[in-house]
C-alpha positions in Angstrom: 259.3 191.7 263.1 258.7 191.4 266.5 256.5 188.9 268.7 253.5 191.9 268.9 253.6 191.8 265.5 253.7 188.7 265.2 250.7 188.1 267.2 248.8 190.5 265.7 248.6 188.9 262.6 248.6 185.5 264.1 245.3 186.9 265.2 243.8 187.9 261.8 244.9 184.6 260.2 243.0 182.8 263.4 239.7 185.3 261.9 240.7 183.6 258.5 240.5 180.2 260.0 236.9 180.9 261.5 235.8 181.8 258.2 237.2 178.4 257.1 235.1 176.6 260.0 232.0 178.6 259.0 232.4 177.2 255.5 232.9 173.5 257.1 236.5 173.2 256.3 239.4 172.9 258.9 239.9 175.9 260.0 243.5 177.1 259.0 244.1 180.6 258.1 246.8 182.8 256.4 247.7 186.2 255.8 250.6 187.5 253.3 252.1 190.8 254.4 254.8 192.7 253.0 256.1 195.5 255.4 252.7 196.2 257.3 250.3 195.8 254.8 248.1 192.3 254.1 248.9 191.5 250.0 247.0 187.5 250.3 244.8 186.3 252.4 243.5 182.9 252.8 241.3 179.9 254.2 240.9 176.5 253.5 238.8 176.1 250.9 239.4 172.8 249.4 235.9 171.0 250.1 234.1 174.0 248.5 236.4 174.5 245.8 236.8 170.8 244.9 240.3 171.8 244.4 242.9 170.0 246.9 245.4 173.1 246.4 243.2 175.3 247.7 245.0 175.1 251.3 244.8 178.3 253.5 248.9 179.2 252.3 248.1 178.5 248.4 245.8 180.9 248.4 246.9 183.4 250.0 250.4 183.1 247.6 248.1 183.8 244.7 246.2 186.6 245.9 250.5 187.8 246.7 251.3 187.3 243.0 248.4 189.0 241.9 248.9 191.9 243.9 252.2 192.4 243.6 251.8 191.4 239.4 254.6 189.1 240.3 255.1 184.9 240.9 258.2 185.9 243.4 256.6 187.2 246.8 260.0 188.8 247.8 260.0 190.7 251.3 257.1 188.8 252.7 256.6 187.2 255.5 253.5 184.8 255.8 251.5 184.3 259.0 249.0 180.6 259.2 247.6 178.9 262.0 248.8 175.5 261.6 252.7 174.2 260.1 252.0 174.0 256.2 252.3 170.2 254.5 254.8 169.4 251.8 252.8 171.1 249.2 252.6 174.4 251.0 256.4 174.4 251.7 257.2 173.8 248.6 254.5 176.7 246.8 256.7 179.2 249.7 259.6 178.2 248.4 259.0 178.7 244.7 257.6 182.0 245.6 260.4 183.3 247.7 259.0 184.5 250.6 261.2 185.4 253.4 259.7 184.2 256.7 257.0 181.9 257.6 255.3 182.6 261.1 253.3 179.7 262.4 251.0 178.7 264.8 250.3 174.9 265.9 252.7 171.9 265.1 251.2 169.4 262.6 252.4 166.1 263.7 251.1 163.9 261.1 252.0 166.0 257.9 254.0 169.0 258.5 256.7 169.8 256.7 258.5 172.7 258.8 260.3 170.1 261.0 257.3 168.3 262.6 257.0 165.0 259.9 259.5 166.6 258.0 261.7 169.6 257.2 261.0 170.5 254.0 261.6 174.4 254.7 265.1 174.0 256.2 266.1 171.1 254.3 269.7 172.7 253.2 269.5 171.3 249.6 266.5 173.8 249.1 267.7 176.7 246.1 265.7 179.0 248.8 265.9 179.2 252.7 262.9 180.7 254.5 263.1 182.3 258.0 260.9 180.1 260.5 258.9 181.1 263.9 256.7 178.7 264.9 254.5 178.1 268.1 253.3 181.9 267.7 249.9 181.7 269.7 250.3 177.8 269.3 247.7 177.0 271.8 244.7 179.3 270.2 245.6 177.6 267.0 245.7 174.2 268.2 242.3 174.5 270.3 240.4 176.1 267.4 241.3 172.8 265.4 240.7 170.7 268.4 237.1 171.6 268.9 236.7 171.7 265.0 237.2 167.6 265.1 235.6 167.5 268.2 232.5 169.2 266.8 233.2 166.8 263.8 233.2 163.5 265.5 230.4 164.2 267.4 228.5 165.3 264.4 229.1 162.2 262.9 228.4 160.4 266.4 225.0 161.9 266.3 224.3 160.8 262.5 224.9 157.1 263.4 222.3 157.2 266.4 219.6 158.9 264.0 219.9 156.5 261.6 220.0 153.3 263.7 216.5 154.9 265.2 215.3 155.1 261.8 
């Protein structure tokens, strides 16, 4: 793949990630593809779902499987908005894709080298390709304003009710 490419579907996970925002959850998207056609997409969906696994990668992975009538994802490469946590990384390595393409660094609990390398680890049965920083600063400010929106929400609830 090449960084076009890259971008380009960089670009349809960050349309993913609206959707998630939309739905009032983060907004992290991801899109499965295997040669240059999408097999899983994805969103956050947990709050809706009521179903903690239901992270933007996780389901996009099962749409994979179910497309391809398989649990091993072989000769994918999966694009999301945001580094994946420890239960993502570990879902991509059971599954076997081949490359992960990401976004925006997740300080507090990613686990493709920013908190921790889960993905490169070399104890790991399975070694993914990483890219990361791939329209970084799109994916970052979508989640930025997403929390800003948040806390001033929240801001705005407080000062109603104390009027009350």
């Amino acid at each position: 793949m090449n960084q076009q490419q890259d971008e380009y579907w960089m670009r349809h996970a960050l349309g993913l990630a609206r959707l998630a925002w939309e739905q009032g959850e983060v907004p992290v998207g991801a899109v499965l593809v295997q040669g240059d056609r999408v097999i899983g997409e994805g969103w956050n969906r947990p709050i809706g779902q009521q179903d903690p696994t239901a992270h933007a990668e996780i389901m996009a992975l099962r749409q994979g499987g179910k497309v391809l009538e398989n649990y091993r994802l072989l000769d994918t490469t999966l694009y999301v908005t945001l580094e994946p946590c420890v239960m993502c990384a570990g879902a991509m390595i059971h599954s076997r894709i081949t490359r992960l393409v990401f976004g925006a660094r997740d300080e507090k609990t990613g686990a493709a080298g920013s908190l921790i390398n889960v993905l490169g680890h070399p104890g790991m049965n399975h070694q993914i390709e990483m890219v990361n920083g791939v329209l970084a600063d799109e994916c970052a400010g979508m989640l930025s304003d997403f929390f800003r929106m948040r806390r001033e929400q929240k801001k705005a609830l407080r000062l109603a009710q104390r009027e009350v």
